[in-house]
PASE-159416 format. One record per residue: x, y, z of N, C-alpha, C, O in turn. Coordinates in steps of 0.1 Angstrom, whole numbers, plus 5000, padded with zeros to 4 digits. Each point is the difference from the previous one (the first is absolute). Layout:
N
XYZXYZXYZXYZ/...
This chain:
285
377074871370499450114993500650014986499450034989/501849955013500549984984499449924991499950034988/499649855020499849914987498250054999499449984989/500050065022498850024994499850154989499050034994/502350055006499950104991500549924986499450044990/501349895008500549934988498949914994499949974988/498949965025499049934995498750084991499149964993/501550195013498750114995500650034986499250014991/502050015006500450034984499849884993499350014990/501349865015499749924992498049955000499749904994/499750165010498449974998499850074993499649944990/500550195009500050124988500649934986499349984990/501850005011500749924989498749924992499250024990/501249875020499149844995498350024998499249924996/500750215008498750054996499650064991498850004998/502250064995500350084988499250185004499450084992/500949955022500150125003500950094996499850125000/501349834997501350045001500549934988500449885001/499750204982500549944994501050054992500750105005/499649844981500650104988499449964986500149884997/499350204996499949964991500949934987501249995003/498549964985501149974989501050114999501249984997/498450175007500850084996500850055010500850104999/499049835014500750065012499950095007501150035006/497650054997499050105002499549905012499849884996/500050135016500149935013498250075006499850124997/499449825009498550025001499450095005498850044998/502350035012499750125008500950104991500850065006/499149964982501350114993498850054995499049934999/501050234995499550034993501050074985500650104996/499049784999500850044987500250114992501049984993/498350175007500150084997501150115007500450114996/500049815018501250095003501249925006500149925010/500750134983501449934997500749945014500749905000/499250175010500849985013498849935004500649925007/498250064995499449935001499649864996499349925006/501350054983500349884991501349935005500149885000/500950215004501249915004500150015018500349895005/499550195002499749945011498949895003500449935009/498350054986499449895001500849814997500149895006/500450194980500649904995501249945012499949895006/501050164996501149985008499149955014500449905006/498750164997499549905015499449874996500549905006/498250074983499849924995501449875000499949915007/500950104986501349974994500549915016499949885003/500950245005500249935013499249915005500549915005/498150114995499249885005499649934992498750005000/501849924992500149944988498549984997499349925007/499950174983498649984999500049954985500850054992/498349865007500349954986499250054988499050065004/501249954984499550104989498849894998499949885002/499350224993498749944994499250034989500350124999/499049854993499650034986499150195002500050104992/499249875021499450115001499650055014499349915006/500850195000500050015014498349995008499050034994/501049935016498350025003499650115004500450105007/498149844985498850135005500450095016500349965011/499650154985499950145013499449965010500649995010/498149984988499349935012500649835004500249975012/499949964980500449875005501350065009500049995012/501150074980501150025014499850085009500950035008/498350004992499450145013500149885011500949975008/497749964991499649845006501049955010500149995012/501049994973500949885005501150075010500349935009/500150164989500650115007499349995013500449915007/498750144998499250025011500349875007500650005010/498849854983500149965004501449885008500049915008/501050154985501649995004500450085008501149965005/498450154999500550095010499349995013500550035010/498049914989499249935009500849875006500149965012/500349984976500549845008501150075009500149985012/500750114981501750035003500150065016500949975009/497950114993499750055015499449935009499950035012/499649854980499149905013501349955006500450045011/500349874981501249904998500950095010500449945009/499950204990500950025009500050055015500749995010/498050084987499350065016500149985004500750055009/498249784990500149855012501450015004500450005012/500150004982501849975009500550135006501150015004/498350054997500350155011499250025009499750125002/499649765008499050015011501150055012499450065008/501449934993501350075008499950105003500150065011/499650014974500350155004498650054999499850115005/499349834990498450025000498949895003499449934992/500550095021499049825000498550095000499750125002/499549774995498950014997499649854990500749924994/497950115007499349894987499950104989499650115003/500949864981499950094990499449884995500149885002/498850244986499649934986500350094989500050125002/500149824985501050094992499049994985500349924991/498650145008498850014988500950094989500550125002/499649824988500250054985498250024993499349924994/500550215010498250044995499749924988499249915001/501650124987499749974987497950024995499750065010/499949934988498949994994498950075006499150084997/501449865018498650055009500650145002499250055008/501950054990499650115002499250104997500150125003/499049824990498950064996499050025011499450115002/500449825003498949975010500650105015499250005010/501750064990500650105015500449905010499649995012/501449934980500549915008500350055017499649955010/501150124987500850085011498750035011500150015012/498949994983498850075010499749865013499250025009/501549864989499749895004501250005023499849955011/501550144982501150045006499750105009499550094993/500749945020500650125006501250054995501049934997/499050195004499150105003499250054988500050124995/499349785001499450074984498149925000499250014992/500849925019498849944999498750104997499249984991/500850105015499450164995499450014991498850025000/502149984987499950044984499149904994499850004988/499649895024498849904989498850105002499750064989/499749965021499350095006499950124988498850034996/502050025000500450124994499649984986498950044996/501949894997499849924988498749994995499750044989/499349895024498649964999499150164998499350024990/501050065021499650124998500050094989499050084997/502549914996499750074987499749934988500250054989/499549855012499249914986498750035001499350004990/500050045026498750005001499850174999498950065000/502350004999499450194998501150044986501149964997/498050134997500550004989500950185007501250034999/498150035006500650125009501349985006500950074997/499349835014501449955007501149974992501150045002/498449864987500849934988500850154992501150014996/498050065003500750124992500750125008500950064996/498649955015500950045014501849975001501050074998/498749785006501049975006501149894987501149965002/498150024986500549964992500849855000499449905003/502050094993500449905001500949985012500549895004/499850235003501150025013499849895012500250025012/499349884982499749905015500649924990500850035009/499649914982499849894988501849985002500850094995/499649785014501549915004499549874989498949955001/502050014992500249904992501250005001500950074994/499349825019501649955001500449894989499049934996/502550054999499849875001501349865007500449904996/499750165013500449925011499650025016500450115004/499049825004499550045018500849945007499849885001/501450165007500749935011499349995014500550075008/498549874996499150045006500449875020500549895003/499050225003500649915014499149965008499250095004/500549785000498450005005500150015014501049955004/498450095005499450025014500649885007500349894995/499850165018500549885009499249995011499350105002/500749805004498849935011500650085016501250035002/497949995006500550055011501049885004501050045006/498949834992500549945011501849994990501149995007/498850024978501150034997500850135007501250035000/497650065006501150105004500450025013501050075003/498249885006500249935009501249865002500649975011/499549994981501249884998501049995009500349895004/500550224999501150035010499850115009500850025009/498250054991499650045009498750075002499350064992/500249925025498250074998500250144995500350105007/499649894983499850144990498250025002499850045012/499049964981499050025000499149875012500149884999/499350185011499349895006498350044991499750094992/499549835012498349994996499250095004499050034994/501650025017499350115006500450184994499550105001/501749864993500950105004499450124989499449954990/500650205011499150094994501350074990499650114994/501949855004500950034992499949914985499449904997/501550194995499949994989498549924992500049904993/498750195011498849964993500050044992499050085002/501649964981499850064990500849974989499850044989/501149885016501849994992499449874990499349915003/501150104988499549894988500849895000499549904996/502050095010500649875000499749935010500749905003/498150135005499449885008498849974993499250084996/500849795002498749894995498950015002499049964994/501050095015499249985014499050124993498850014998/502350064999498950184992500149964994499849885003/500650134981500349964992500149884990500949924999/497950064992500649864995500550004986500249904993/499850255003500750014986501750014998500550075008/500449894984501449974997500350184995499450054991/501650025019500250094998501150034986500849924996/498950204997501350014989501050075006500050115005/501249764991501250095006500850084989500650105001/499249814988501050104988498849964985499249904998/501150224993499350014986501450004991501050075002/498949864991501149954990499750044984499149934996/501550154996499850004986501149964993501250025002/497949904986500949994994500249984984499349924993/501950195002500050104988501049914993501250035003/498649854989501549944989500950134991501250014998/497650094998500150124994499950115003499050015008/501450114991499750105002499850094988500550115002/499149884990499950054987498450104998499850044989/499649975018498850114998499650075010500850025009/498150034992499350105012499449895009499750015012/500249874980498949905013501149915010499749915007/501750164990501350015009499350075014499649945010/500350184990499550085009498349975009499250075007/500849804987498449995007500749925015499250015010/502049934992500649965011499950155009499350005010/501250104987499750135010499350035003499950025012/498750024978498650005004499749865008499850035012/500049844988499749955009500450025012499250025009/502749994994500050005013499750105006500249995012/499150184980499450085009499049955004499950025012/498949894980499049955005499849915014499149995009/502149944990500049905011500550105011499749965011/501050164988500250095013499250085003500350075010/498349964983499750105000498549935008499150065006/500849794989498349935001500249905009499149925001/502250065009500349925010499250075015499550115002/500649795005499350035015500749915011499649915007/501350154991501449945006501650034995500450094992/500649805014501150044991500349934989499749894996/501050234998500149994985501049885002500849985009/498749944976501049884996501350054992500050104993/500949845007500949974995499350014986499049934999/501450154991499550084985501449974998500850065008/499849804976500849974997499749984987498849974997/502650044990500049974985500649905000500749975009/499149964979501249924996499949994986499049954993/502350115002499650004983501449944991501150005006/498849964985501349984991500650084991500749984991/498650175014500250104986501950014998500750025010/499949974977501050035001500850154999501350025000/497550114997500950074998499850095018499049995006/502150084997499950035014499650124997499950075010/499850014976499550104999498250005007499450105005/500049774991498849975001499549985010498950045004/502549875005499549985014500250135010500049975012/500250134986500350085003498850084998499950085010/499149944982499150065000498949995011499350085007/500749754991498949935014501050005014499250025010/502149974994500649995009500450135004500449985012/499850154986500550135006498850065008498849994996/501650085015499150065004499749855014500349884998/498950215016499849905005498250085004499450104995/500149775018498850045003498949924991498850015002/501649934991498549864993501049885001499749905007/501150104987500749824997500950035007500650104999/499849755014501050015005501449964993501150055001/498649874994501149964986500149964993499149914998/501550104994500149944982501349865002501150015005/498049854990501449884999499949964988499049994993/502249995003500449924986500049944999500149965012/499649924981500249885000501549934999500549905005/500050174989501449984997500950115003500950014992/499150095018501050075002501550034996500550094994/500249795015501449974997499849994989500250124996/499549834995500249974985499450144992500450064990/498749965017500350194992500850074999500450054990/500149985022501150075008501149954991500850094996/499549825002501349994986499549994988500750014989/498049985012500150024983500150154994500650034990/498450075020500350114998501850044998500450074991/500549875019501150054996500749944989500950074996/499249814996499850004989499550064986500550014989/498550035017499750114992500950114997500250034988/500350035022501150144994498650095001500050114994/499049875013499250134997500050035012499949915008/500450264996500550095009499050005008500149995012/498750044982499050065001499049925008499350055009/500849824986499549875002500449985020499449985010/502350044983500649955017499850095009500249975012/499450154984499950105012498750015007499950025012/499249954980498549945003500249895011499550005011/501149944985500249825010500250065010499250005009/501650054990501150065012498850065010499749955011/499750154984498950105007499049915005499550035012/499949864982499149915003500049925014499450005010/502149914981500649905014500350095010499449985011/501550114990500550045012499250135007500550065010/498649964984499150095003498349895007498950025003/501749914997498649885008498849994996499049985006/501050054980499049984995499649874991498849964996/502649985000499949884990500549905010500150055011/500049864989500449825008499449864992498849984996/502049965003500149894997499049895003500249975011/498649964983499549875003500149955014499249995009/502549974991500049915012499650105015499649955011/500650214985499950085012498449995004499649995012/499750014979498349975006499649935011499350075007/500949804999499349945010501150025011499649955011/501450104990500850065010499150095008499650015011/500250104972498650125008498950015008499650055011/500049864978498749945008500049955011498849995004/502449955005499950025016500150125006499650005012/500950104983500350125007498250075004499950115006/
């Protein structure tokens, strides 16, 4: 696990997710505030990210981000069938979330049906508005198992038998890949479209027909004032992960800001912040 968390900074790196400019201003900093400039910088720095003429486009590292946190949870999952077996598939939406990706998934198959309905009423459409509308962009999704897998070690279900006719992890009902976890993910936290992660996961709790998924962040914001905005409070997001935690957690105390470390403090030890590597741990629970 170590080295696949070290293979996730250095892809960020080598990707130029994670950089510094000529002036030492690091890619997730927002330069207009000062403790924000040197805590980025000092985590950048530890993970030796190399300077570059000019940082990339918002949208290109949104991308590339998603899609590093996508590989980073496939890569480690698989290695925790121990504590969670099942068949997983691990979809990074990207493009097609346009289309109600999610509508493809239990417990969300529903919302195509729905979708269709309010394009065809202009009445429904202004009713119910956008409150159905999930644009994930990560699906940890677990597919259905065959009676005879569940049967395997013992007659659990016979052919005749009139139990569990309704349960979606039999095949047998079922032939759509259920969602087990919704994944976002924020490089920044710097505006109000910060908070569209909240509003979605009320959507995904509120437009489910079943149990709710695992509703998770993963962002690089460096100031813990920020993460704190989207992380306090519970009842939509189950948690907020860093990409770099440990390396926050001392840069803030480098910092000398009080203010900064008491935030951490309330975050981390208040269970609301966790580290990268803590994610696919979760996701067996």
């Amino acid at each position: 696990m170590d080295q696949a968390r070290e293979a996730f900074h250095r892809g960020l790196v080598e990707s130029g997710v994670l950089s510094l400019d000529p002036h030492g201003i690091a890619s997730n900093a927002d330069r207009s505030q000062k403790s924000s400039v040197e805590i980025a910088k000092s985590i950048a720095c530890t993970l030796e990210a190399n300077e570059m003429s000019s940082k990339l486009k918002g949208q290109t590292v949104g991308k590339l981000f998603e899609e590093h946190v996508a590989s980073y949870v496939e890569s480690t999952m698989t290695q925790l069938h121990m504590l969670r077996p099942g068949k997983w598939h691990f979809d990074n939406v990207g493009s097609s979330r346009k289309n109600y990706h999610i509508a493809e998934y239990l417990p969300y198959t529903h919302l195509a049906d729905l979708s269709k309905a309010i394009k065809e009423n202009l009445s429904l459409r202004s009713a119910i508005g956008n409150s159905y509308d999930i644009s994930p962009d990560i699906l940890v999704l677990r597919e259905p198992e065959s009676d005879e897998y569940i049967n395997s070690e013992n007659d659990i279900i016979s052919k005749s038998s009139e139990i569990a006719k309704f349960t979606p992890i039999r095949k047998s009902i079922n032939s759509n890949n259920i969602v087990h976890a919704v994944i976002s993910c924020k490089w920044t936290l710097r505006s109000d479209r910060a908070q569209n992660a909240r509003s979605e996961a009320l959507n995904i709790i509120r437009n489910r027909k079943g149990r709710t998924p695992h509703i998770m962040v993963v962002t690089g914001e460096p100031s813990p004032a920020r993460i704190a905005s989207l992380a306090l409070g519970t009842g939509d997001i189950d948690m907020i992960y860093h990409f770099a935690l440990h390396e926050l957690e001392e840069a803030v105390k480098k910092s000398g800001n009080s203010e900064a470390q008491d935030m951490m403090d309330t975050l981390v030890k208040g269970s609301r912040l966790r580290d990268i590597s803590d994610l696919p741990f979760d996701l067996t629970i």
